[in-house]
N, C-alpha and C positions, 0 to 999 in steps of 0.2 A: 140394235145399233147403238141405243142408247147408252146404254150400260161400259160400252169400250172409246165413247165419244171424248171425251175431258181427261187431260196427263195431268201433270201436276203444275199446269202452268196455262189453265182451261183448252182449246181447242188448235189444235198443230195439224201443219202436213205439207205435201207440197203442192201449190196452187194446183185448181182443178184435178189435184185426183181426190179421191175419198177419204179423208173427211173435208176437207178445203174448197167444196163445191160450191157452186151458185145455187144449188138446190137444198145443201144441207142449212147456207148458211140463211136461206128463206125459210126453214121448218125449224130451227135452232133460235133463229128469231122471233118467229112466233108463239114457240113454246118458252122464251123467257117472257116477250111481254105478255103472255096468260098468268106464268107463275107470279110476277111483279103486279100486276093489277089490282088496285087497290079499290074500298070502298069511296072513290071520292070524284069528282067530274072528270077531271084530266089528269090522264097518263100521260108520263115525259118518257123520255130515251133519252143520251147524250151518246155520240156516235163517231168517233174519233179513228183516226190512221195514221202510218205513218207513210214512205213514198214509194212502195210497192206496186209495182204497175198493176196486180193482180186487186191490191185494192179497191181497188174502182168497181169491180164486178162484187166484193165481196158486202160493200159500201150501201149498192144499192138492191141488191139481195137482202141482207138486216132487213134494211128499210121497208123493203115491199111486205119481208114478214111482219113485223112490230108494228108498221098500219094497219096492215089487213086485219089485226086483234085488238086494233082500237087506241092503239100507241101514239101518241107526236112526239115525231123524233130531233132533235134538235144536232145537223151536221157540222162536224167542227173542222174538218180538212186536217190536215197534216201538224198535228201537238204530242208533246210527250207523251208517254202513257202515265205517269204520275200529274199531269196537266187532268187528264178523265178520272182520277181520284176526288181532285181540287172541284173540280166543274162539275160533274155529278152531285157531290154537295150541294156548292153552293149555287147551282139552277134547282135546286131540291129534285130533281127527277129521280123517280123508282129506279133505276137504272141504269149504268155507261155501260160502251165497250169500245173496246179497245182493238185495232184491226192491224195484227204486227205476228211478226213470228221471231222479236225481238232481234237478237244477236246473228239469227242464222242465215243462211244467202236467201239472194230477191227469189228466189225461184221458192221458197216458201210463205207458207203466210200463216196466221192464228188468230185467234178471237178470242178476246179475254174480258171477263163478266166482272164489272162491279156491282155493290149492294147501294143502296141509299146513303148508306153513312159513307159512301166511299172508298170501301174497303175492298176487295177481293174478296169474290165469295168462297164459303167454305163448300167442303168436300159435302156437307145435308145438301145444300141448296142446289151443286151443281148436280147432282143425284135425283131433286126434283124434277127437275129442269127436262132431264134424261129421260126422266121416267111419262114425262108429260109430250116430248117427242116420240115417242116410242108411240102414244096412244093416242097421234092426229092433232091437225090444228082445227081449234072452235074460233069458226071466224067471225068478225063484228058484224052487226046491219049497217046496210047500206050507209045510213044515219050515223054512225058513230065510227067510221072508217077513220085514222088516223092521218093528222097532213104531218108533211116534212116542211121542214126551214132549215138554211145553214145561215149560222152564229159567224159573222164577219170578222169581229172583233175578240173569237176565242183565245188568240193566238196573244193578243196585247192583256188579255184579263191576266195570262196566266204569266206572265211575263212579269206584272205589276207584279202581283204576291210571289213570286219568287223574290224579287228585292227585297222585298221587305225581311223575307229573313236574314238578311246579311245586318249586322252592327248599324244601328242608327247612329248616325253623323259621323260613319268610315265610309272612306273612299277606295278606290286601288290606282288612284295617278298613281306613276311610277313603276309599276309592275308591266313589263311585256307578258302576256300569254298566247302558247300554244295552242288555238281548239281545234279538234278533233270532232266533227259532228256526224260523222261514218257515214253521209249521206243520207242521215238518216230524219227520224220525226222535228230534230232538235236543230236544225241548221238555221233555221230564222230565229228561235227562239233563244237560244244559246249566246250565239255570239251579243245579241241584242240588251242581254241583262250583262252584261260585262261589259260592255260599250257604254252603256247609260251609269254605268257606275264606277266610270273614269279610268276603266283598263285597257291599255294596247294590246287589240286583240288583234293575233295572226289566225287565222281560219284558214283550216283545211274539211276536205268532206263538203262540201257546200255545196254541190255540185250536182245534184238528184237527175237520177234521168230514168225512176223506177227500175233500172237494174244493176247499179251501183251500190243498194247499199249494204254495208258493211266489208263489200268487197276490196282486202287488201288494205283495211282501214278500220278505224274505231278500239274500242276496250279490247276488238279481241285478236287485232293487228298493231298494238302499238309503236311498234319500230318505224315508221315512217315519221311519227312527230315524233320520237326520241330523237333522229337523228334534223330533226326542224329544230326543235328545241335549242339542241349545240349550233347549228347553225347561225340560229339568230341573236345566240344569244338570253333566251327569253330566261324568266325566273320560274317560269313552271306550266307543264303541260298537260291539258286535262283529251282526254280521249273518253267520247259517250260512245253507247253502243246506238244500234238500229233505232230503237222505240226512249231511248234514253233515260232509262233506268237505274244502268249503269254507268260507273265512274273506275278509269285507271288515271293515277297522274305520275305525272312523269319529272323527277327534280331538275335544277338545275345543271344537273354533270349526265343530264341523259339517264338517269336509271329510274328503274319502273316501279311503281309501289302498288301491290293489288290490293285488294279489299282490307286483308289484316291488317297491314299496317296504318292503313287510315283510320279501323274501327278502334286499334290499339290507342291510337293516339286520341281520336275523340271522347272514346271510355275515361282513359286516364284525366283530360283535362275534367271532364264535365262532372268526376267522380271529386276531384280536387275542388271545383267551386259547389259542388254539392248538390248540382244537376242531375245528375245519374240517379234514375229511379233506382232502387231495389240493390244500389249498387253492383246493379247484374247487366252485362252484356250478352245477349242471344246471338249466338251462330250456327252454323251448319257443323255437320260433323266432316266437313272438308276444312273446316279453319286448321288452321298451322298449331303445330305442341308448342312450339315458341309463342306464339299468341296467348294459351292459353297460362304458360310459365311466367312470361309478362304479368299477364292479369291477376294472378296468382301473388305474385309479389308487392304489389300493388292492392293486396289487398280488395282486388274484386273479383266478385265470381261470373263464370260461365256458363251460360244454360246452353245447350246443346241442340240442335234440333236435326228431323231430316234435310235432306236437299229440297231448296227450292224458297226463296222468300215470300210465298204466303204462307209456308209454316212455319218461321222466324217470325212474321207478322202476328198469325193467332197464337204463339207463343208469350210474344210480348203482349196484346193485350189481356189474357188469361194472367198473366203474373204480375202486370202491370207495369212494365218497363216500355223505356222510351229509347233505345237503341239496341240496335240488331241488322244483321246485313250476312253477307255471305263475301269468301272472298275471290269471288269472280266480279265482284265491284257492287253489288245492289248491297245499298245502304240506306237502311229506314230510322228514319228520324219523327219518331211519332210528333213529337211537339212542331213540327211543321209538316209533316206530306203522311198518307198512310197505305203508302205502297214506295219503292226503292227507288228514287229521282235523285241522277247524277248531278243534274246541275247544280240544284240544292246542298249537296254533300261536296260539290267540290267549293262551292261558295260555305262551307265552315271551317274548312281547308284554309279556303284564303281570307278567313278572318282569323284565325292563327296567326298566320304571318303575317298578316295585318298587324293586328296584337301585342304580338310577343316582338315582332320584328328580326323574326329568325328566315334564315333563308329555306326553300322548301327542303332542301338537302338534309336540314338538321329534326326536321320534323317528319319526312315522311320514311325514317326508317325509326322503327321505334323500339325493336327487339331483333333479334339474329336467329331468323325462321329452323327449325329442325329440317334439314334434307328430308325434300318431297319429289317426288315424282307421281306425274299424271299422264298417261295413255288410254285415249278414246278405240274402241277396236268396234269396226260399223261389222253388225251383223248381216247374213242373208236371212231371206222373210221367210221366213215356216222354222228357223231358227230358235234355239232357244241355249242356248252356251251356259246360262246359270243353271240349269238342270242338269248337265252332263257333271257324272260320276268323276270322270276326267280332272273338270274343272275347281270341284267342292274337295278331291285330294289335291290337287295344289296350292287352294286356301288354305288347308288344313297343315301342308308342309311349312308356307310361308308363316302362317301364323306362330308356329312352332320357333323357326327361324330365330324371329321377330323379337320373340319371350315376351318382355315387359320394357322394348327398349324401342318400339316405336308403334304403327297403327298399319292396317289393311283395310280399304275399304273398297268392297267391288261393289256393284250398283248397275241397272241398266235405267240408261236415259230417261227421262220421263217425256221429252221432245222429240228425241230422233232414235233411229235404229243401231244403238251403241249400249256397250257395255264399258263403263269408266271405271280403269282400275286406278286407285290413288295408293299410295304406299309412305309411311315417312318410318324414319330411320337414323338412330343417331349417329350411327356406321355408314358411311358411302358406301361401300361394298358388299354390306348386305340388303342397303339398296336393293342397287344393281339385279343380286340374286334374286332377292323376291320379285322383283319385277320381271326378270327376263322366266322367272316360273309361271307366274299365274299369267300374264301375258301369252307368254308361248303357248299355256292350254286354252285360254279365251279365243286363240287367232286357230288352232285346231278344231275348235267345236263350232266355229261361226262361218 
């Protein structure tokens, strides 16, 4: 079981079936806090959700494992998942986790593993981990059974040091803002550090009812606050996902800027005051050619990575860079969080215009994207569509197509049962073609 447990975004599925169980997530428990166990009196945990009804079962399933092997687990209720980064450290606990299945509907859920330093663990450790569930839990004596406590005031820790990364002695009087908290980990949290920091904040998503969230709302619904946005007038709308990692915002004339154009713009200022490690930006190999022609001209370079921001994350710290994100909104900002925290990145945003006093219009388009397209095609289970003969000659066609005037990238999900074909093109119409090619054979072989 172990071996097919962990995607690339640790543990997914949909509540209560396999892997998402109450029973996986008590043996999954116990076999981290075996691997985490240190030579030294007391084991911590830090133990984090966001408002999935499912969470509750999955909450105290951990718990029962990571005591029963001698663990004290410290409950934090409903906080970012970059909050369990921040608080895993600074509680020094051997271990967080994180209890979300991020972006995707409530009828999901996931559990996602930090290390001590706070980081997301790598592909060795979750392997461990795997390998240590596969072969039983060694449970503690009697004596050294693990307690629980929930942490009242997690929610305000993490709130504080969010402020503090915004510009010491700015404000945002004057700024109306859209939030967008998808009903998700970030609905108190969110609006809270924008209120306390002089913004008129219009909140939407606020709402949790365990089966709200994301639904019809957040990073990966924004058209509901774009169209808040115009209404109210405001100067800029920021839309978190579920676990609030992620960041889309939205300008003042209503139009949407994903991840590129926020990382475009942060790269460039931070490379201009001399900020930019390595003067290298890390992203996925989904970031936009425009993006990378931008960076190009500007004189910075681009490291590449696969999908998924923990290997944007071990990218940067192997090279040693301090920005990297992907552009479905997770933006890592090592010099403050080390894992992808929307709120964070949208509060550099609004020290831009803070700053410069430009309106967001003028800063959140920062270069003119090469035509992309992206189609999700959900497979059936015993499936396998990237094997099929079928489908590796229609790559091969598009590629062909394509020549040296844009990019193919097919990919199956590392969360759900999908095959994502991405396509960019500096022709519309050969667009179109490549996509309606490898598309039409993915949606025949799944």
């Amino acid at each position: 079981m172990g071996a097919k447990l962990f995607g690339t975004d640790g543990v997914r599925g949909q509540a209560n079936s396999w892997p998402m169980t109450a029973d996986v997530a008590l043996r999954l428990g116990a076999a981290a806090g075996r691997y985490f166990r240190r030579d030294k009196q007391e084991h911590r945990v830090v133990i984090g959700k966001d408002t999935r009804l499912s969470g509750y079962m999955i909450e105290y399933a951990l718990t029962a494992g990571f005591t029963s092997t001698g663990m004290n687990v410290f409950l934090l209720g409903p906080v970012p998942t970059p909050a369990i980064g921040y608080l895993t450290h600074s509680l020094r606990a051997d271990v967080g986790v994180m209890i979300s299945a991020s972006h995707n509907p409530a009828s999901d859920n996931g559990i996602k593993l930090f290390g001590p330093d706070g980081y997301k663990l790598s592909d060795e450790a979750e392997a461990g981990i795997a390998r240590l569930l596969d072969e039983g839990t060694r449970l503690a004596a009697p004596e050294n059974i693990g307690r629980a406590k929930r942490i009242e005031d997690a929610r305000g820790r993490y709130v504080e040091y969010a402020k503090t990364t915004f510009p010491h002695r700015r404000r945002l009087e004057g700024l109306r803002i859209v939030l967008d908290c998808a009903n998700g980990a970030a609905y108190r949290t969110a609006p809270e550090v924008l209120w306390e920091l002089g913004a008129e904040v219009i909140a939407m998503g606020v709402e949790p009812d365990g089966f709200n969230i994301n639904l019809d709302c957040g990073s990966t619904k924004p058209q509901a606050a774009a169209r808040r946005v115009l209404e109210t007038r405001a100067d800029l709308g920021i839309c978190l996902d579920g676990d609030a990692d992620r960041v889309v915002l939205i300008d003042e004339k209503g139009r949407i800027a994903d991840g590129d154009q926020f990382m475009g713009l942060i790269a460039t200022r931070w490379a201009r005051e001399g900020r930019l490690a390595g003067n290298t930006l890390v992203a996925t190999v989904m970031s936009n050619l425009g993006l990378e022609r931008h960076l190009e001209g500007q004189g910075i370079a681009l490291k590449r990575t696969a999908v998924g921001d923990r290997y944007v994350v071990e990218a940067m710290r192997a090279g040693g860079h301090n920005l990297g994100g992907e552009q479905s909104g997770h933006i890592v900002m090592t010099d403050y969080a080390t894992t992808g925290d929307g709120l964070i990145g949208a509060l550099q945003f609004l020290a831009a215009m803070v700053e410069t006093g430009e309106r967001a219009s003028r800063l959140a388009q920062v270069f003119e994207p090469v035509p992309q397209k992206l189609i999700n095609v959900r497979f059936a289970k015993g499936k396998d569509p990237m094997g099929s003969d079928a489908v590796q000659s229609a790559m091969a066609a598009a590629e062909k197509l394509l020549g040296g005037d844009g990019r193919l990238l097919v990919r199956p999900s590392g969360t759900e049962p999908m095959i994502r074909v991405m396509a960019e093109a500096l022709n519309p119409a050969v667009l179109d073609q490549v996509m309606d090619t490898v598309v039409g054979a993915v949606r025949q072989e799944s």
